[in-house]
C-alpha positions in Angstrom: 85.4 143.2 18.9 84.1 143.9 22.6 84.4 141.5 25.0 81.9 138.8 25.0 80.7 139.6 28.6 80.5 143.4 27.7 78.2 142.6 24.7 76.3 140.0 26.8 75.7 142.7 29.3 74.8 145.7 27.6 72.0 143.7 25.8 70.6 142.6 29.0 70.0 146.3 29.3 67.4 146.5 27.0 65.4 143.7 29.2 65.6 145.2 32.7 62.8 146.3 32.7 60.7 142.9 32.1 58.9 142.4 35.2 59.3 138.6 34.9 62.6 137.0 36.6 64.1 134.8 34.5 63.3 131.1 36.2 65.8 129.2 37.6 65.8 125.7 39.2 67.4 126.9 42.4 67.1 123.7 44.4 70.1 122.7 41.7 72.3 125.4 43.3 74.1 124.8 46.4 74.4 128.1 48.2 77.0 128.0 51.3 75.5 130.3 53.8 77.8 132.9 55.2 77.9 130.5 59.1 79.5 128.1 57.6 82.5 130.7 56.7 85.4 131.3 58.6 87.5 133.8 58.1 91.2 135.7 59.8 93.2 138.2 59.1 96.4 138.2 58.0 98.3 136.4 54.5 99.5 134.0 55.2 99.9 131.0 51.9 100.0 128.4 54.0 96.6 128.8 55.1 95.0 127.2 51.6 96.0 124.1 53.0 93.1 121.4 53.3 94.0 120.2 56.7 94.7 124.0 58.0 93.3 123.8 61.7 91.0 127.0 61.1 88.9 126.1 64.7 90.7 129.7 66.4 89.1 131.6 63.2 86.4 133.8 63.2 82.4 133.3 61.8 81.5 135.4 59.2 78.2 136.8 60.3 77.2 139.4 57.6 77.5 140.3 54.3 80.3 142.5 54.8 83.8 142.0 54.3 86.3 141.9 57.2 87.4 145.3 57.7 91.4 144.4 57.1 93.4 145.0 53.8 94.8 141.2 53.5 92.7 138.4 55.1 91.3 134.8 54.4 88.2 133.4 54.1 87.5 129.5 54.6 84.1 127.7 53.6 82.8 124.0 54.0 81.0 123.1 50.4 78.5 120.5 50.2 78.8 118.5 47.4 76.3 116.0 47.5 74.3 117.0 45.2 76.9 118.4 42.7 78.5 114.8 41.7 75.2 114.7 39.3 75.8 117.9 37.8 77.2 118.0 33.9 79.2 120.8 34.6 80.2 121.8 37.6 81.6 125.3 38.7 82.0 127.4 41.3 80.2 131.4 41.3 82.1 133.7 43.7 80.6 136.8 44.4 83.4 139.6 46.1 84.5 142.9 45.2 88.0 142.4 45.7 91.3 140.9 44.7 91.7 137.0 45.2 93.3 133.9 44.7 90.8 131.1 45.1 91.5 127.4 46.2 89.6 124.4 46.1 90.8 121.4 48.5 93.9 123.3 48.4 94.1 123.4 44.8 94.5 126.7 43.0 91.0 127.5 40.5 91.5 131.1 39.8 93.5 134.4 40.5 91.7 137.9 40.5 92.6 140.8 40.2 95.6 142.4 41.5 97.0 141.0 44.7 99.8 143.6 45.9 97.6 146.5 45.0 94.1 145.2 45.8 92.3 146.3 42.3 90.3 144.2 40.4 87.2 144.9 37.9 83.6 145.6 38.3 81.9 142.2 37.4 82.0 140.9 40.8 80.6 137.8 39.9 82.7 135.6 38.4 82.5 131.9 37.5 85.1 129.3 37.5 84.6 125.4 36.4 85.7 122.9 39.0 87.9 119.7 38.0 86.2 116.5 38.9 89.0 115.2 40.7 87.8 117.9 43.6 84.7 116.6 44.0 85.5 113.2 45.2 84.6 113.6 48.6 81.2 114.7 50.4 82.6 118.7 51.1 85.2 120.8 49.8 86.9 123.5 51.4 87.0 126.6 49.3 89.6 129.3 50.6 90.3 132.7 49.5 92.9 135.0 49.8 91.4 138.5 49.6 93.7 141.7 49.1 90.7 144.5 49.7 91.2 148.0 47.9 91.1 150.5 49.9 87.4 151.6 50.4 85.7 155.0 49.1 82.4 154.8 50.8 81.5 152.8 54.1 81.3 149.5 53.2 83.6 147.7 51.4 81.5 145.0 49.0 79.9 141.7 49.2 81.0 138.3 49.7 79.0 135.3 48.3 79.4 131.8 47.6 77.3 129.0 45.0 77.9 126.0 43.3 76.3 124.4 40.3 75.7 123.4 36.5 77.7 126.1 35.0 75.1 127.1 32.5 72.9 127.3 35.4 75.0 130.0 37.7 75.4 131.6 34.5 71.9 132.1 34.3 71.9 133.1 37.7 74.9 135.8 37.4 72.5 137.2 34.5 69.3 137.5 36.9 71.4 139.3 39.1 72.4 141.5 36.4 68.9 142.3 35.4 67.9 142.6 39.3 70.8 144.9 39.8 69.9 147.3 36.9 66.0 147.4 36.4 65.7 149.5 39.5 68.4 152.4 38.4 68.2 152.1 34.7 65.2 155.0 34.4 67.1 157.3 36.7 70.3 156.6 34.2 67.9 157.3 31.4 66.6 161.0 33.2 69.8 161.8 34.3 71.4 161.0 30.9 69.1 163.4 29.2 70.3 166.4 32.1 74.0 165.6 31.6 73.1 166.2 27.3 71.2 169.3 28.1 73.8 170.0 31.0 76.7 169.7 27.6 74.0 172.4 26.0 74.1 174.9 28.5 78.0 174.3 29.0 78.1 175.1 25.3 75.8 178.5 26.1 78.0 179.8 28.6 81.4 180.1 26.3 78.5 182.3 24.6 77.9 184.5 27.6 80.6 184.1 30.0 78.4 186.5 32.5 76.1 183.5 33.1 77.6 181.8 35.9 74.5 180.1 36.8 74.6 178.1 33.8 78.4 177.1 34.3 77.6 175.8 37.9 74.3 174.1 36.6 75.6 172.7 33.2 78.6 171.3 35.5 76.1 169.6 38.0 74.6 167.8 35.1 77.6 166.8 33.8 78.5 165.0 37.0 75.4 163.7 38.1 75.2 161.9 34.9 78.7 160.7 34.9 77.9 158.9 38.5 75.1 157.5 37.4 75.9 155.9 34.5 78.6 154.7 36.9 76.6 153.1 38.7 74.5 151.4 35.8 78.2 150.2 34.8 78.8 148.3 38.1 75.5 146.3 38.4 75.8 145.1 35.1 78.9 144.0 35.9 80.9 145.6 33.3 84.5 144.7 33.4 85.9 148.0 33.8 88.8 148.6 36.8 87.3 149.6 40.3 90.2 152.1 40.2 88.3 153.8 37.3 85.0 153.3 39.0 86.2 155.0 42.2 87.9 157.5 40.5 84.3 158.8 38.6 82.1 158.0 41.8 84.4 161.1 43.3 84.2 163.2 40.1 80.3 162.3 40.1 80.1 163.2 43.8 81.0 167.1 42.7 77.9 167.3 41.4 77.0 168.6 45.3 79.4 171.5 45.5 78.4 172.6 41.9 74.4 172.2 43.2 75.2 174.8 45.9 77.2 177.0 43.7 74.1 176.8 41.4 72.2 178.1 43.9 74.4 181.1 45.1 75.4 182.1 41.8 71.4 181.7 40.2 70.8 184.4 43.8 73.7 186.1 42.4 76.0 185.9 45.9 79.2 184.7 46.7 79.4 181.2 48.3 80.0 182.2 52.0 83.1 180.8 53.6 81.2 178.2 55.8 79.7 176.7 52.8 82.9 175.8 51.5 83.9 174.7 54.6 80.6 172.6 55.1 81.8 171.1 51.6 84.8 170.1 53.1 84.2 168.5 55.8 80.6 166.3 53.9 83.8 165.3 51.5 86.4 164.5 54.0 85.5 160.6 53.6 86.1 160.7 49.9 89.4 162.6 50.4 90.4 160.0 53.1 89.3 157.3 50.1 91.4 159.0 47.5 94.0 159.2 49.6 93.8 155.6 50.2 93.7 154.9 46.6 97.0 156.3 46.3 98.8 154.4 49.1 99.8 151.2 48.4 97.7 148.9 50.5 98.8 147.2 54.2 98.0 147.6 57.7 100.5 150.4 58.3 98.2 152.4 55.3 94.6 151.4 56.6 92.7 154.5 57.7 89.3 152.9 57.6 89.2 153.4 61.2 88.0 156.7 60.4 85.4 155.9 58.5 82.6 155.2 60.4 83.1 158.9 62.3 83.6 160.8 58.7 80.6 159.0 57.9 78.6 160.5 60.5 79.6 163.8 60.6 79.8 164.3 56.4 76.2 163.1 56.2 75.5 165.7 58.9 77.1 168.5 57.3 75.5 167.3 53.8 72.0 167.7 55.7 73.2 171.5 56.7 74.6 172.0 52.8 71.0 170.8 51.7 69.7 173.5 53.2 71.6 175.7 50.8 69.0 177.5 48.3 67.2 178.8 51.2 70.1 180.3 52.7 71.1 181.7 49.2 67.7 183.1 48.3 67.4 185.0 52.3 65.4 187.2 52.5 63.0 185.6 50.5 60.7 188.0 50.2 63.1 190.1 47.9 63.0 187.5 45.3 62.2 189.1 41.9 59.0 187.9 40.1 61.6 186.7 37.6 63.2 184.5 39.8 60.5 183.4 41.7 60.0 180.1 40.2 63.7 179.2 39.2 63.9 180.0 43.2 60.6 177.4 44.1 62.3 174.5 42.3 65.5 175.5 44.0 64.0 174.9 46.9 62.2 171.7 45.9 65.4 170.4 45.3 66.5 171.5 48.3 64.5 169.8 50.5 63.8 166.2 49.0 68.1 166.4 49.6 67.3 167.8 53.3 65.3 164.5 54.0 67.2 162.3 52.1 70.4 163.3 54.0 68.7 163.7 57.4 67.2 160.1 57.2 70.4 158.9 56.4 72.3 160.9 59.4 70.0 159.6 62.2 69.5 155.8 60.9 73.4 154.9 59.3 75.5 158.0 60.9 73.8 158.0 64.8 71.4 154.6 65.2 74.3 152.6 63.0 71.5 150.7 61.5 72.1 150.4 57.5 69.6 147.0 57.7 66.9 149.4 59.0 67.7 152.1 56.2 67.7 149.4 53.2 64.6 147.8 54.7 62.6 151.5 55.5 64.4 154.3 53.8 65.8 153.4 50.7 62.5 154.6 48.7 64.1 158.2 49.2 66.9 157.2 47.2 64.0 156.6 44.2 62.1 160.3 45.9 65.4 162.3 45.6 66.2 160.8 42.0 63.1 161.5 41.1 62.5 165.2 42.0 66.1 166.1 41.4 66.2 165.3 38.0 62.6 166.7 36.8 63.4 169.8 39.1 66.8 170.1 36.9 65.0 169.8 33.7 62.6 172.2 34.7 65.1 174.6 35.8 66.7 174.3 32.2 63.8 175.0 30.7 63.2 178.5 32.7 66.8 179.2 31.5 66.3 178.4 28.1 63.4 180.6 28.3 65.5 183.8 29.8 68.7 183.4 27.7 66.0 183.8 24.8 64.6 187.1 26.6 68.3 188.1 27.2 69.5 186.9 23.9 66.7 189.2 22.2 67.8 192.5 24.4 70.9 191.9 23.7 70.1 191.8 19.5 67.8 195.0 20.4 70.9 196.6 22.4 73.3 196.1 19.8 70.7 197.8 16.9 70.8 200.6 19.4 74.9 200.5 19.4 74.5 199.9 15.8 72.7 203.2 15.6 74.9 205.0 18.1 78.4 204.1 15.6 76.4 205.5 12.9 76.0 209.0 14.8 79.8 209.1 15.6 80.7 208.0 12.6 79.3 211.6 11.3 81.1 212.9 14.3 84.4 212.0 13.9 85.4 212.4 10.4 87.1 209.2 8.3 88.4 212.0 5.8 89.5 215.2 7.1 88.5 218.6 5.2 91.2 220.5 3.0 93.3 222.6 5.7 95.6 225.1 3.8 99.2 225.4 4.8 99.1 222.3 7.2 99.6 218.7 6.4 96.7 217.1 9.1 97.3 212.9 9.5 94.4 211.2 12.5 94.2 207.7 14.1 91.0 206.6 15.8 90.8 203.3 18.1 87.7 203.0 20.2 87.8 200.1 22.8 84.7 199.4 22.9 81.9 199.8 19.7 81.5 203.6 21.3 84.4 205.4 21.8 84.5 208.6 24.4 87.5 210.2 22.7 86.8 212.6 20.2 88.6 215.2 17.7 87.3 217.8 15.5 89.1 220.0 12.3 87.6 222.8 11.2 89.1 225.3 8.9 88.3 228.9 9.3 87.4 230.1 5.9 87.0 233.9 7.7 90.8 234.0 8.1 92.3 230.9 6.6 93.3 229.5 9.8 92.7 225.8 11.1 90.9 225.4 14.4 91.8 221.7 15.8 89.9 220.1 19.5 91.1 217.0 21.0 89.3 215.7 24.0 88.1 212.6 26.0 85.3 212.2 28.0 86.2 210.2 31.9 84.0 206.5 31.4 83.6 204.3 28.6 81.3 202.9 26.4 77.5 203.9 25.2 76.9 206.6 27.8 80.7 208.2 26.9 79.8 208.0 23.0 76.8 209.8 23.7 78.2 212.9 25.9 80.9 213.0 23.2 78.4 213.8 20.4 76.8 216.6 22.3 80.3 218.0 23.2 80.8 217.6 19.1 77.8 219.4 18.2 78.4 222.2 20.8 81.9 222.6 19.3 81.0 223.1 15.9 77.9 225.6 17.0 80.6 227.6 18.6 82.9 227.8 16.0 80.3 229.8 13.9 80.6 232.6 16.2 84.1 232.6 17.7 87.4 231.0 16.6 89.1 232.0 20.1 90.3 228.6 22.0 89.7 229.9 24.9 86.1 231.1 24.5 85.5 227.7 22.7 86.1 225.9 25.9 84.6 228.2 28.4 81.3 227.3 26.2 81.9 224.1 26.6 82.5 223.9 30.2 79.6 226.0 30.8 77.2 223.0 28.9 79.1 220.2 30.4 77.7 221.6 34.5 76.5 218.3 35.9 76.6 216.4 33.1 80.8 214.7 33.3 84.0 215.7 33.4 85.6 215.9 30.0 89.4 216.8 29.4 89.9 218.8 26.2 92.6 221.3 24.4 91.6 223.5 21.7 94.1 224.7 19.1 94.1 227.8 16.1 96.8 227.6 14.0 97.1 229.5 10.4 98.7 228.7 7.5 102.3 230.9 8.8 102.4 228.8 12.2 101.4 231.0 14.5 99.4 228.8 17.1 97.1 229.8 20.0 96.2 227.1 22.5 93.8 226.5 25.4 93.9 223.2 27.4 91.5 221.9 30.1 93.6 219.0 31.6 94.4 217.6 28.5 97.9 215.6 27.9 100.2 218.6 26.5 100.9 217.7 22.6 104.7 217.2 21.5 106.6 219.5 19.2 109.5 218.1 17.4 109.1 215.0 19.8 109.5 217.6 23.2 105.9 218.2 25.5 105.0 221.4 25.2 105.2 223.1 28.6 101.9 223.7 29.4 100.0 225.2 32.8 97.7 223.1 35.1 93.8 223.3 34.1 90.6 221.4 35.4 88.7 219.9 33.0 85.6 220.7 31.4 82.3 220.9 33.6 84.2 220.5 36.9 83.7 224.1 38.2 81.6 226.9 36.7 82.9 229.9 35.1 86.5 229.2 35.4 89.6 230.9 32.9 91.9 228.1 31.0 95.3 228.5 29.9 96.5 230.1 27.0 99.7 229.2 25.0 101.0 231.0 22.0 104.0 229.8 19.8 105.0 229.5 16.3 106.0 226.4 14.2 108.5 226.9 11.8 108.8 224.9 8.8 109.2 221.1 9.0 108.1 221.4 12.5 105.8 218.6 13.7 103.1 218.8 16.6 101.5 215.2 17.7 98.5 214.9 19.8 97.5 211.9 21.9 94.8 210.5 24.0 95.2 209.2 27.2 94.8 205.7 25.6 98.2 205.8 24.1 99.9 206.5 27.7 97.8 203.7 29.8 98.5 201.2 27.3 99.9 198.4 29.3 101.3 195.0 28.3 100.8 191.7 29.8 103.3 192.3 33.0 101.6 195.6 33.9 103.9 198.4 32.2 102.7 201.2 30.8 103.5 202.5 27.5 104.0 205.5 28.8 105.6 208.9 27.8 109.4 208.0 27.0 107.7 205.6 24.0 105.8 208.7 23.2 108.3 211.0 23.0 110.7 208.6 21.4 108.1 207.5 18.6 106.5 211.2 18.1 107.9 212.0 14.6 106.6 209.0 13.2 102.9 208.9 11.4 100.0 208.8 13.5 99.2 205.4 12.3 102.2 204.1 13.0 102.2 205.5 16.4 98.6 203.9 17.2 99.6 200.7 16.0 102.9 200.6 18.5 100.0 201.6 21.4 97.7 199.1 20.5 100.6 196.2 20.2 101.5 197.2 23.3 98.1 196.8 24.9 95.2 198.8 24.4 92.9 199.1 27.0 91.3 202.6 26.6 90.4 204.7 23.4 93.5 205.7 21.3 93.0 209.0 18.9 96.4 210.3 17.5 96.8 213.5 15.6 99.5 214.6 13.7 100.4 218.4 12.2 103.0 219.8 10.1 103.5 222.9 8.1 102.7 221.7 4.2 105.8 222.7 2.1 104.5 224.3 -0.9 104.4 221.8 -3.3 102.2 220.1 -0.8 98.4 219.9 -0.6 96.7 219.1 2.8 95.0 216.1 3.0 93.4 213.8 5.6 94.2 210.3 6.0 91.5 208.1 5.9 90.8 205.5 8.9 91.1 201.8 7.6 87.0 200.0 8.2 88.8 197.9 10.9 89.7 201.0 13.2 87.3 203.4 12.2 84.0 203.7 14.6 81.5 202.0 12.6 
């Protein structure tokens, strides 16, 4: 079950809006005006006491509390005209911890005294014992522990007596008065901090879209304060430690604005900006800090707060100023961003003269009165344009995460298409090779791979011509270079078998078009081996790098000559080839896998050898090729690459 106040004020909720106060016979409440208070600092228990000569204390003279962290108040009561009453109470309005005495008599403890922390339904109603009201006045004292403060201003301080049913009434009315003003704004900005949960949800999509991080963020916070808010003026009995602790979460809903801004602009947040930031939040810190420390004189920094008032509402006037600085120069905003950049600066400004009216009447003239009485409509102005300007905004990125979600569906047919065409290029099942016993590994890192391998037996001679290559970059443009070099291979191998006439061909299409390392290798049935290499790693042979001389690679110069090695594998030999991808592996500290894995790991299957790379961590293309001379029993065939590896 909820607490019977909780339930009684959320359903007052759903009548704030009534235009019609609730009437109230107020000549039956006797209201003790703030003059006839006294009050000192200090705590002292004695001071409860009924004849207490209070003539060297202070006159309270507004509706602020003293500015010390233990102090007393004393008030003269009338009670003539509450001897008639039924039931008579007491309704004590203060945001604070208290102990409350009438004629000297203790009525009612609130709060916490040590720490200073109470809850949010400051107006709180306590029956008084006939016996009290035997005389013509009462003295009512409290004993106030005040929290430290968050904001300037530290809560209000009132005093009534009655019928009980009556100041109930009256606590109710306020409750209604309190909430009808900000209960649409709560309403609006409830409906940004769902859609703000939306876009939070749409950026784990695209993790690119740092706009709608920052944005989603900022609706998340501006929603949490203002529910906050709603909380406290209808008096909701939650701890002002929690309240305090939200209104600074909520009050990050500036710095994620601003980021908004830059990051929409796509720019860095300049360094003063954060600093700006800083110094508008300084009074907040110097709050949380507070919060923390236990409260007493030797811990009361509210001195401050009056300065850190002034100058962060000065440097939240510069920070409002933010989308215009982010946007500079405007006149290179693109037409996209045109009129995500016009609300940016809508929003900008009603902040720029909500924060400047506030900096020139509170922080410089000190005049709050005069603000409440002639500026407080801009709260309503900046509530008001904030929030439509926000749900506007969402909408225009609704709108281009659609256009960018259908590119991207069109740019992954095209990628679709794309591992189709290497799919042809770089065989799943490789072609009968007489003599040799041919295993291959393929790993692209991305959907198109650059690496790229090619065997093609020689039915002229019965040898086996075998390239191995990797175009420098990644992804779609890298696929696409490797298919022409594919298609130029296999056009050249119907006039020439040599390796080194193969990649001089090569080289001489690949002129301003990329660098592409690549070794090209004839081998027949016996053994015998001829190899070119254009800056290709050197294979392995019987798990030792064959010692091979320095090249360029392909399409770096014009009509240059390419090594040539010749050797022989004997039976049971084996000859590994790897892509760079295998080497520049590197796990989680930053090592490499390196060539001692290699070497140690070469007479084991290619896809044994992949796997152990991509363990490791993969982070390029991995192709590994294997070759042995086929005993005689043997028949060459071609390992096919599992639908998880191979390039769709």
């Amino acid at each position: 079950m909820l607490p019977r106040r909780w339930v009684l004020s959320v359903g007052l909720l759903s009548f704030a809006l009534v235009p019609a106060a609730i009437p109230l016979a107020a000549q039956s409440v006797i209201t003790v005006p703030l003059q006839h208070c006294l009050w000192h600092a200090g705590d002292n228990p004695a001071w409860s006491a009924l004849d207490l000569d209070d003539s060297a204390w202070q006159r309270l003279s507004s509706e602020t509390l003293p500015d010390s962290a233990y102090f007393w108040i004393r008030c003269r009561l009338p009670l003539d005209d509450l001897h008639a009453v039924a039931r008579p109470a007491l309704s004590t309005t203060a945001s604070a911890a208290y102990q409350e005495y009438v004629q000297g008599n203790l009525i009612a403890e609130v709060g916490n005294l040590h720490s200073g922390h109470y809850t949010q339904d400051i107006v709180r109603i306590q029956s008084l014992s006939r016996t009290l009201l035997t005389s013509s006045s009462a003295v009512v004292a409290l004993r106030i522990t005040e929290p430290p403060p968050v904001m300037t201003g530290t809560g209000q301080f009132a005093l009534a007596a009655g019928d009980a049913d009556l100041l109930q009434a009256l606590r109710e009315q306020y409750i209604v008065e309190h909430v009808r003003p900000v209960l649409p704004f709560v309403v609006l900005y409830c409906v940004v901090g769902v859609v703000g949960i939306v876009q939070l949800g749409l950026f784990f999509y695209d993790r690119s879209r740092h706009d709608l991080l920052w944005l989603s963020l900022y609706c998340i916070c501006i929603s949490i304060l203002r529910i906050n808010t709603v909380a406290s003026a209808a008096l909701l009995s939650f701890p002002d430690t929690l309240f305090r602790l939200l209104f600074l979460l909520g009050n990050c809903s500036f710095v994620t604005e601003v980021g908004f801004f830059f990051a929409l602009a796509r720019r860095r947040i300049p360094w003063f900006i954060w600093g700006l930031y800083l110094v508008s939040q300084a009074m907040h810190f110097l709050g949380l800090a507070q919060l923390l420390l236990s409260p007493g004189p030797a811990h009361r920094l509210s001195v401050f707060l009056p300065v850190l008032n002034t100058v962060g509402l000065a440097a939240w006037t510069v920070l409002s100023l933010a989308p215009f600085l982010a946007f500079w120069p405007w006149n290179r905003i693109t037409p996209r961003l045109r009129p995500l950049a016009l609300c940016c600066f809508l929003w900008g400004l009603a902040d720029f003269v909500h924060f400047l009216a506030q900096t020139i009447v509170n922080g410089v003239l000190h005049s709050p009165e005069t603000f409440r009485q002639h500026f407080l409509v801009l709260f309503d102005v900046r509530a008001v344009v904030s929030g439509i300007t926000v749900l506007v905004i969402l909408m225009l990125l609704f709108r281009d995460q659609r256009r960018i979600t259908e590119e991207r569906a069109a740019l992954a047919g095209e990628m679709a298409s794309a591992r189709e065409i290497q799919q042809y290029l770089i065989p799943d099942k490789l072609p009968p090779t007489p003599g040799l016993t041919i295993r291959s590994v393929y790993h692209p890192s991305r959907e198109v791979g650059g690496d790229f391998f090619q065997v093609l037996p020689d039915p002229r001679d019965g040898s086996t011509m075998i390239v191995v290559g990797d175009v420098a970059g990644k992804g779609l443009k890298a696929g696409m270079l490797a298919a022409l070099i594919v298609g130029a291979i296999r056009t050249a191998f119907k006039f020439t078998s040599d390796p080194g006439s193969i990649l001089a061909l090569l080289n001489e299409r690949l002129q301003g078009r990329g660098l592409v390392t690549c070794l090209a290798l004839r081998i027949d049935r016996n053994g015998n081996a001829e190899l070119a290499n254009a800056a290709q790693l050197p294979p392995y042979i019987n798990g030792k790098e064959l010692a091979l001389d320095g090249a360029l690679p392909l399409g770096a110069l014009p009509d240059i000559a390419f090594p040539i090695a010749r050797f022989r594998l004997a039976e049971r030999d084996t000859m590994l080839f790897v892509s760079d991808g295998v080497v520049e592996a590197r796990n989680t500290v930053g090592e490499l896998f390196g060539f001692d894995r290699i070497a140690a790991i070469s007479d084991q299957p290619a896809e044994d050898i992949a796997k152990a790379a991509q363990a490791h961590g993969q982070e390029d293309d991995i192709t590994v090729l294997t070759l042995a001379l086929a005993r005689p029993q043997e028949l060459s065939v071609g390992l096919q690459i599992p639908p998880a590896t191979a390039p769709a």
